[in-house]
C-alpha positions in Angstrom: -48.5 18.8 -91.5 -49.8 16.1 -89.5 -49.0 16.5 -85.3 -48.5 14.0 -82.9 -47.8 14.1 -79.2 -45.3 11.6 -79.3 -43.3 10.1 -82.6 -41.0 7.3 -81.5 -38.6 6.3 -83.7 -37.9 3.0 -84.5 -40.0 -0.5 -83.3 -37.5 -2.3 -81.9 -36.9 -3.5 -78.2 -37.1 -0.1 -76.7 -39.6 2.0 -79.4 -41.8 -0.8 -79.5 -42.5 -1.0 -75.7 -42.2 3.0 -75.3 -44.5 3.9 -78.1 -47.2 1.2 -76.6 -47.2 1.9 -73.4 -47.6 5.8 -74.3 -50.8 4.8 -76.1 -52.6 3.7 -73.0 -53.5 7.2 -72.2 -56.2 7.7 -75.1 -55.2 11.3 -74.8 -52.0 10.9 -76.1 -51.8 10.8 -79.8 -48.6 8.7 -80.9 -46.8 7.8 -84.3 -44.5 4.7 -84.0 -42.5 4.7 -87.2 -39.8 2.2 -88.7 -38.0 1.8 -91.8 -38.7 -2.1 -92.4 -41.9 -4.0 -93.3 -45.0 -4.1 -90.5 -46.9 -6.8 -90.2 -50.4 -6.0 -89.3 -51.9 -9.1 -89.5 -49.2 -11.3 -87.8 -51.9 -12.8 -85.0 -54.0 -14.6 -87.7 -51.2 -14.7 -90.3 -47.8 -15.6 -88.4 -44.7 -14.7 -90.7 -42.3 -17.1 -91.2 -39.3 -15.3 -88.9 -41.4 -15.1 -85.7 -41.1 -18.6 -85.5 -37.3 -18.9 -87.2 -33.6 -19.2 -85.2 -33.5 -22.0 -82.5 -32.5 -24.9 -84.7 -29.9 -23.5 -86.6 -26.5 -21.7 -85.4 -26.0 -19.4 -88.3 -26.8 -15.6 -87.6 -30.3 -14.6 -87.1 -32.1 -11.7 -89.2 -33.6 -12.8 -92.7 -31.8 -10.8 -95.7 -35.0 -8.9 -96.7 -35.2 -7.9 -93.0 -32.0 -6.6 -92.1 -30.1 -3.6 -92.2 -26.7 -5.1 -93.6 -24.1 -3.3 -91.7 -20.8 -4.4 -91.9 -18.0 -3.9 -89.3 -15.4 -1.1 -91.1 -11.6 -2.6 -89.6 -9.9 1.0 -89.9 -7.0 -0.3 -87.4 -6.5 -3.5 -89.7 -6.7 -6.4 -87.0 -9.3 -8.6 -88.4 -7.3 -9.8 -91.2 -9.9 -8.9 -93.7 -12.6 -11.0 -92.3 -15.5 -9.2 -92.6 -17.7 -9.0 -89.6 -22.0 -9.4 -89.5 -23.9 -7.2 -87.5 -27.1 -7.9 -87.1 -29.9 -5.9 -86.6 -33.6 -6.5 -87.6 -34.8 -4.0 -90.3 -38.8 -4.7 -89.7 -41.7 -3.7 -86.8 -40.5 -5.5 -84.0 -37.1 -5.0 -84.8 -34.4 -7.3 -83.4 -36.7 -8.7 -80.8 -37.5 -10.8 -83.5 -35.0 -11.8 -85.3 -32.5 -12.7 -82.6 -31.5 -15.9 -80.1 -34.3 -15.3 -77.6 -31.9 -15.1 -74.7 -33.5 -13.2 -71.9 -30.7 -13.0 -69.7 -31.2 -9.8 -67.2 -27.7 -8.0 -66.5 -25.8 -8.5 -63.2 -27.1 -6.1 -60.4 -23.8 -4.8 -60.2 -23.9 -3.6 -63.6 -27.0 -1.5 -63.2 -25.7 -0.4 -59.2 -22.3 0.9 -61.9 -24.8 3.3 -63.6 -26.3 4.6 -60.8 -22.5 6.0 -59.4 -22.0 7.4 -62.6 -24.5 9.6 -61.3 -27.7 7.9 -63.5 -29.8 8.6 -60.1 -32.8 6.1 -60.4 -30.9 3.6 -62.7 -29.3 1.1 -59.6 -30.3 -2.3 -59.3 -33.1 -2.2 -56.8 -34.9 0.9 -58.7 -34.3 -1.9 -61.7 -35.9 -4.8 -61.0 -39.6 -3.9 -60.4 -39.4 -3.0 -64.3 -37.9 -6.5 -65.1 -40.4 -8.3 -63.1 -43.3 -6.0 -64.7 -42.2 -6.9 -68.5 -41.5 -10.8 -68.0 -44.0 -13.6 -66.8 -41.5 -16.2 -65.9 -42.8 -19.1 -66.3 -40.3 -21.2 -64.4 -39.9 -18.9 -61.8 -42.6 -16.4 -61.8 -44.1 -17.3 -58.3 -40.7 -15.9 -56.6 -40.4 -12.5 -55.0 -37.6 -11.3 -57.4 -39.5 -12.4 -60.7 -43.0 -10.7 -62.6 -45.6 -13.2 -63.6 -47.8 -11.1 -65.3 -46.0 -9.3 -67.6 -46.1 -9.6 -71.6 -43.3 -11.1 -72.2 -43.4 -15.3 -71.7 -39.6 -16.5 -70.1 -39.0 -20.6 -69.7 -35.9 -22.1 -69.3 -35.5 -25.7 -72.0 -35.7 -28.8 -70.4 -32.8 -30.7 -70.0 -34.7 -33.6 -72.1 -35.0 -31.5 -75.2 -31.6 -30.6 -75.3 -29.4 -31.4 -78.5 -26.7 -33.7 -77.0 -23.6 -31.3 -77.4 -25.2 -29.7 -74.2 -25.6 -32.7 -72.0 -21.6 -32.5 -72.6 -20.8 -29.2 -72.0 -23.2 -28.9 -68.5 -21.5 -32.0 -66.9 -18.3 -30.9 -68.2 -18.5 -27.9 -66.2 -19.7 -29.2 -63.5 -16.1 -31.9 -63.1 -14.5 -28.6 -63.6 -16.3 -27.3 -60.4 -18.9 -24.7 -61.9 -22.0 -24.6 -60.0 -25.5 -25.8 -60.8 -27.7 -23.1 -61.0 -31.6 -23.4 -62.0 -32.4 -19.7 -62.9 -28.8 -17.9 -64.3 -31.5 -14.4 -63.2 -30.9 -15.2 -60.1 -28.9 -12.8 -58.0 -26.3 -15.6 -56.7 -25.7 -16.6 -60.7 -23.7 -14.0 -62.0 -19.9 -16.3 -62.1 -18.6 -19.5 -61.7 -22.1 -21.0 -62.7 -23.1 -23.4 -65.4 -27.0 -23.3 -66.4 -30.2 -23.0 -68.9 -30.2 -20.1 -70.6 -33.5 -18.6 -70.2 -35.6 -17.5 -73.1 -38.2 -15.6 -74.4 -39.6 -17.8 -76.6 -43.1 -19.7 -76.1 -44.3 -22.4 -78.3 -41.9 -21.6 -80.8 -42.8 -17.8 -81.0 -40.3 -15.2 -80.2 -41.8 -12.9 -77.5 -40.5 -9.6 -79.2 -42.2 -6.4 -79.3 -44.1 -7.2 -82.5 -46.1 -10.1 -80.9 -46.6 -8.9 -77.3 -46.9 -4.6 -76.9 -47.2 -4.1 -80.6 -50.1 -6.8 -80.7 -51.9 -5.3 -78.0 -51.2 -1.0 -79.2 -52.4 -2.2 -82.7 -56.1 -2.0 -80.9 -55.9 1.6 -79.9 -57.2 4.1 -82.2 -54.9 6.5 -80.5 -52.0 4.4 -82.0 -50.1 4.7 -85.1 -48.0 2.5 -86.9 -46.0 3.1 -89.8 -43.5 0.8 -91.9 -41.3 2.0 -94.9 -40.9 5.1 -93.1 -37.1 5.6 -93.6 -36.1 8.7 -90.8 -33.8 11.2 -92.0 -33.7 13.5 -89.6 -35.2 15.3 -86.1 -36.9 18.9 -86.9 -35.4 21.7 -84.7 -36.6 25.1 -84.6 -33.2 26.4 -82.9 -32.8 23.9 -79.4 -36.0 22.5 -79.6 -37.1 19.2 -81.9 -40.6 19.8 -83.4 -41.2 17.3 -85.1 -39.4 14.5 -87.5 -38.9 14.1 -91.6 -39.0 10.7 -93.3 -39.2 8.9 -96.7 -41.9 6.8 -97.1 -42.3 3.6 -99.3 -42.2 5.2 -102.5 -39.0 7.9 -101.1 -41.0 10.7 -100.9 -40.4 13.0 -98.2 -42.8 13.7 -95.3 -42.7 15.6 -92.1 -44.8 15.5 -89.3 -44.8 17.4 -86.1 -45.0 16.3 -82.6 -44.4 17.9 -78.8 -42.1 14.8 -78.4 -39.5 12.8 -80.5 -38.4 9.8 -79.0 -35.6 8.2 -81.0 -35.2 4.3 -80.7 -33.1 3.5 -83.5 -30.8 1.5 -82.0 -26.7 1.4 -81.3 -26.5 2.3 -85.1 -29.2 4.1 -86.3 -29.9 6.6 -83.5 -26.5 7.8 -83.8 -27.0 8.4 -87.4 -30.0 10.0 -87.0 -29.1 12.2 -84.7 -26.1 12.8 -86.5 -28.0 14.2 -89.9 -30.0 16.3 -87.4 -27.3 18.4 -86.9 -26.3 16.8 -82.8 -22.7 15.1 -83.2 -18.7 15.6 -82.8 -18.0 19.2 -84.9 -15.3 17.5 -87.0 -17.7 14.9 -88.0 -20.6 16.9 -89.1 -18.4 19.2 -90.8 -17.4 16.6 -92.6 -20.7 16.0 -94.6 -22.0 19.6 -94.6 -23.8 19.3 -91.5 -25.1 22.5 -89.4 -23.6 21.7 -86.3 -26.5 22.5 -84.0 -25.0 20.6 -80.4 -21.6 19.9 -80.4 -22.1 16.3 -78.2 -20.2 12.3 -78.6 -22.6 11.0 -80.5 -21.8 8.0 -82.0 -18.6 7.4 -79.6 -18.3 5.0 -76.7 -19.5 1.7 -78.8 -19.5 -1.5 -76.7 -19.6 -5.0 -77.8 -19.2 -8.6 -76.8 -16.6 -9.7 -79.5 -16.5 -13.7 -79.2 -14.3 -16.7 -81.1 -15.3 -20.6 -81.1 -12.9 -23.7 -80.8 -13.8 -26.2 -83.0 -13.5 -29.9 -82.3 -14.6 -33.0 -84.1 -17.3 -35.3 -82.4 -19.2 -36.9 -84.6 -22.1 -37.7 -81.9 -22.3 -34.1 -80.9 -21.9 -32.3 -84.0 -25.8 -33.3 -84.7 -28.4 -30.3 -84.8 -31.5 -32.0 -83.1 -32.6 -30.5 -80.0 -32.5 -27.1 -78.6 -29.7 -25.6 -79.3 -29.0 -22.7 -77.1 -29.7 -23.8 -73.7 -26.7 -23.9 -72.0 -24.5 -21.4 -71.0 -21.2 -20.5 -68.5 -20.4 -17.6 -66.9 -16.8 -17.8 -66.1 -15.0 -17.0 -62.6 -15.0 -13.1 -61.3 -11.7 -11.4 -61.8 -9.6 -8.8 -59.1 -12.3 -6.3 -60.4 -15.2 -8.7 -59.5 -16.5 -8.7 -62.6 -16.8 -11.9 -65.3 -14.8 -12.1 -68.1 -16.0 -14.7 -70.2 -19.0 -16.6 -70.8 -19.0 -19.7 -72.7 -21.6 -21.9 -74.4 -21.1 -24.8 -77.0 -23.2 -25.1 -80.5 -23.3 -28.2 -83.0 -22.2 -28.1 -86.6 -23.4 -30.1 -88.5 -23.1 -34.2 -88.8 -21.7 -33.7 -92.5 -18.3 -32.2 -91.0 -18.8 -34.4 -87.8 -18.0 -30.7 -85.8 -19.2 -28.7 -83.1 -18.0 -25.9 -81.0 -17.7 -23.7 -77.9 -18.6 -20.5 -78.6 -16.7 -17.7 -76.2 -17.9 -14.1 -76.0 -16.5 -11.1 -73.5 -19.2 -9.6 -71.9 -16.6 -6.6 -70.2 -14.8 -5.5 -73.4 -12.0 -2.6 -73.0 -12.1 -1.5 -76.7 -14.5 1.3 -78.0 -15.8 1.7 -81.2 -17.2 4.8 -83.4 -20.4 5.2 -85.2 -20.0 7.7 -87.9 -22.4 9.2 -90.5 -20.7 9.8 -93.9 -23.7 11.1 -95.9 -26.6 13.4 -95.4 -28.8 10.6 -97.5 -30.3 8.6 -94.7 -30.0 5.6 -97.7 -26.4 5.9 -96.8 -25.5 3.3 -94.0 -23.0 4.9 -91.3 -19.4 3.6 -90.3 -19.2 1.0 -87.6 -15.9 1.1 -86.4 -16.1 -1.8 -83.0 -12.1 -1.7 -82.8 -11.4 -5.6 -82.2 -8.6 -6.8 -81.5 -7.2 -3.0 -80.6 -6.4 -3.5 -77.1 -4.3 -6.2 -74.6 -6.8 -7.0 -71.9 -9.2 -8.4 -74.0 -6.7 -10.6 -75.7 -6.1 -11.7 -72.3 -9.7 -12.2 -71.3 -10.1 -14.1 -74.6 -6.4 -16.5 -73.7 -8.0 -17.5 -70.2 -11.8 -18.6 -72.1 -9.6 -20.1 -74.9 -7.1 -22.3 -72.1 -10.6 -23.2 -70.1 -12.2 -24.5 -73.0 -9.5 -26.9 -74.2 -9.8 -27.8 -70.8 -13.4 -28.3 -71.4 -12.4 -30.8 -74.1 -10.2 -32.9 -71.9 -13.2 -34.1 -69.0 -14.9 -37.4 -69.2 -18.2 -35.6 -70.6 -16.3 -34.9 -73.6 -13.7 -37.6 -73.8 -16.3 -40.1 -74.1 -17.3 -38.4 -77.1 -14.1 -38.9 -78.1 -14.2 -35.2 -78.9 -10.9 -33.3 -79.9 -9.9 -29.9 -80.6 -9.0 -29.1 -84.3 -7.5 -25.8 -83.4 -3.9 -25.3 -81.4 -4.2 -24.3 -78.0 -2.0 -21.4 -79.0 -3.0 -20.8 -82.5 -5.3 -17.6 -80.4 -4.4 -14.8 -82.0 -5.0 -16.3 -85.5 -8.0 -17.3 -84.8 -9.0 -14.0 -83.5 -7.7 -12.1 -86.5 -9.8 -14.1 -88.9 -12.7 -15.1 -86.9 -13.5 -12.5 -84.2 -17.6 -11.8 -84.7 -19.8 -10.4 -82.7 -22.5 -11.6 -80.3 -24.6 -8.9 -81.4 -24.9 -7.3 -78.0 -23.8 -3.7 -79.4 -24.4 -0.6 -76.8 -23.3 2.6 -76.0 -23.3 5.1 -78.7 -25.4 7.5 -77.1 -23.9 7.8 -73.7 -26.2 8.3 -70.5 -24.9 10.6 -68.2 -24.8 13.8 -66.4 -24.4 16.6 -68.5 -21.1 17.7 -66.9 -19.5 14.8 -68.3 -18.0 15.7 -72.1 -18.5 12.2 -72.5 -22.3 12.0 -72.3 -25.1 12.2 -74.9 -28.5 12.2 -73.2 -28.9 12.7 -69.1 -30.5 10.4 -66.6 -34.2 10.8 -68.0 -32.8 10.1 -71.6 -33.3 14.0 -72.4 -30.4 15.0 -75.0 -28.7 17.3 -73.4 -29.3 20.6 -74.8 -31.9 19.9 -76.7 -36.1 20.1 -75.5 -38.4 17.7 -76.6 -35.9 14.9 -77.4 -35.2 11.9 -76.1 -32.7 8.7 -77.0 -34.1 5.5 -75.8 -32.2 2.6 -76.6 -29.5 0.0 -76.5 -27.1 3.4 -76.9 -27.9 4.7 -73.9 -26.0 2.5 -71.9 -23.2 4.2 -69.8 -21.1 1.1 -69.7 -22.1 -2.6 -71.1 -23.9 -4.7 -68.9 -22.4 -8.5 -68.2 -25.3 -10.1 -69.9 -27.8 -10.1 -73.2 -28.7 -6.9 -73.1 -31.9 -7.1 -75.0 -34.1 -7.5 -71.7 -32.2 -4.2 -70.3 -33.6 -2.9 -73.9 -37.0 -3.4 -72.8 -36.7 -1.8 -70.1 -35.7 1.3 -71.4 -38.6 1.2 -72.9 -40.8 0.7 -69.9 -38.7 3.8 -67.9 -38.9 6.0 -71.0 -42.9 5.7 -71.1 -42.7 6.5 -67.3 -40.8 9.5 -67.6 -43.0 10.8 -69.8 -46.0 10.4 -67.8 -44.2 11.7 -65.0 -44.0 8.1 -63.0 -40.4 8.0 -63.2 
């Protein structure tokens, strides 16, 4: 059996950035593996997606590149509309098949996990790591921003925007929103209307594959492998030792490390953990599972469910310019948090359309992820509950009221733009086209130990269980107001320090 020091699974936004940074100590032996296609050669040779996304609105992810999960609607609220969830099935994971957005989440979001008793996790212990990944170059030269980091930030200039934005950003301003240059700012977090800012430089997506990847690729000490399908974590009694996989031909391998870091994401680290043996009883039992830590996983899923209102303006539903660089954060409610965010998207000139896409970054439902097979071929059960609970109808009624609103300024009437959707026509339009902004989180809970509601504890250790870590998008305790795929990163980053003890 081979033996590693360190197998991280999965080389997404977290496994990539963990498993790189480990390799900087050419003492420490690591094996990043992932279940999609690698791309060794991506520098001299770049592939098609890295470059893909900005000037169309449909879903990122490339078939051949993602993990086709479907959103299961056991309570029956969707209508049968089936629901996309996309997640990047390749080295570099959804870093590099997604919008770019690199929106950092509010500092009250992270100062939230810290009282949950995640000691290190608060804002101000935060933001060194986002300044150290990001070199913003907009911004960079200002005390709360990093300039040297890997991954290139810019904000689109309001010259290269397609023209429904120009609409939407004075719109909200007559409506009283507030200008606001950088939306990372620590004064932008409601009531603001701005340019989204993205990791994306000369067309190239700054995921993991292009920046940490790139640069671990030159290590000897590094190793990278695609095709490599994870079934499970090896435990000799409470302690992982190593991890099985299938390989590109499904043959079955196991290798052994001191340290298995699992960064499958809000999907597949659940699963994975899951066939390991560490889930609910009931659910393991289920499949013929040895039940090895009784612990949540795969509870507590998070989302930001959104909706569009469509309306007909022929010179806005064009798709020439950037596309994503606007976006509103709505006002604060009694609990001081956001509700809705808001930013508009063209159609297309043959339908003379264009909409305003709302999504709820502080959802109330939770969903389930659920292994129903011990073949890791078998995709879990996502379960995201829309449409189960009151507030967030409610959340959705007040985006939905402010954007035909939206439709009735001067910035849109000169457009002669009109809604083709009833201003109370809401809950149809939720049951048959709620989707998801593909900002899923939570399914391996961060917490202390004493909490039944917890997976892993404060340094990502499952609880439990030696040598095993979660770092990921499921580790968060509560979802953050924001993209979260930034926050991802920086899991990444803290992970690696834990390890080396700088945490």
């Amino acid at each position: 059996m081979e033996y590693f020091d360190v197998i991280v699974i999965g080389a997404g936004s977290s496994g990539g950035v963990v498993s790189a940074r480990l390799s900087e100590d050419p003492s420490c032996k690591v094996l990043l593996l992932e279940a999609g296609p690698d791309f060794p050669d991506e520098h001299e040779i770049p592939p098609l997606f890295a470059v893909s996304g900005e000037h169309s609105w449909t879903v990122a992810g490339i078939p051949e590149f993602d993990w086709r999960y479907w959103n299961t609607d056991r309570a029956k609220t969707t209508d049968g509309h089936k629901i996309r969830l996309a997640r990047g099935k390749l080295v570099g994971g959804t870093s590099m098949i997604n919008a770019t957005i690199a929106a950092r989440g509010a500092p009250s979001d992270y100062d939230h996990w810290s009282e949950l008793g995640n000691v290190g996790w608060d804002w101000a212990s935060l933001l060194p790591y986002f300044k150290k990944i990001e070199n913003d170059l907009d911004f960079g030269d200002q005390a709360s921003h990093g300039s040297d980091g890997p991954i290139k930030v810019q904000r689109y200039k309001r010259n290269t925007w397609a023209d429904v934005n120009h609409a939407f950003y004075d719109g909200c301003v007559e409506l009283g929103f507030s200008e606001v240059a950088d939306l990372n700012a620590l004064d932008s977090q409601h009531d603001v209307i701005g340019s989204i800012p993205h990791n994306r430089y000369k067309e190239v997506r700054q995921g993991t594959l292009v920046t940490y990847i790139r640069e671990a690729r030159k290590r000897s000490n590094f190793n990278i492998r695609g095709h490599s399908l994870v079934d499970k974590v090896l435990l000799n009694g409470t302690k992982a030792t190593g991890v099985r996989y299938l390989d590109i031909n499904g043959g079955i391998v196991e290798v052994g490390s001191k340290l298995v870091i699992v960064s499958g994401g809000v999907y597949g680290s659940p699963a994975i953990l899951q066939r390991s043996g560490i889930g609910p009883e009931e659910s393991l039992k289920e499949i013929g599972t040895k039940v090895l830590s009784n612990l949540p996983v795969g509870k507590n899923l998070m989302d930001h469910p959104g909706c569009a209102v469509i309306f007909h303006a022929p010179k806005l539903s064009t798709a020439t310019g950037r596309l994503f660089a606007t976006n509103a954060r709505g006002p604060s409610s009694a609990k001081l948090e956001m509700e809705w965010q808001v930013h508009p998207f063209p159609i297309g000139q043959e339908e003379e359309t264009a909409g305003l896409w709302i999504y709820l970054p502080c959802q109330d439902a939770k969903g389930v992820v659920k292994t129903t097979s011990t073949d890791p071929k078998v995709l879990p059960l996502v379960d995201h509950a829309y449409n189960t609970t009151d507030s967030d109808y409610k959340r959705f009624k007040i985006a939905w009221e402010f954007c035909h609103d939206l439709l009735r300024t001067s910035s849109f009437l000169e457009y002669k733009a009109k809604s083709l959707m009833n201003v109370n026509q809401l809950k149809e339009v939720l049951a048959k086209g709620i989707n998801s902004a593909n900002h899923q989180v939570g399914t391996c809970k961060m917490g202390s130990a004493k909490d039944n509601t917890t997976v892993v504890d404060s340094r990502l250790k499952v609880h439990g269980i030696s040598g095993l870590m979660v770092a990921d998008a499921s580790i968060f305790p509560e979802h953050i107001l924001h993209n979260p795929n930034f926050t991802c990163m920086v899991i990444g980053e803290i992970a690696a320090d834990i390890v080396t003890g700088e945490f």
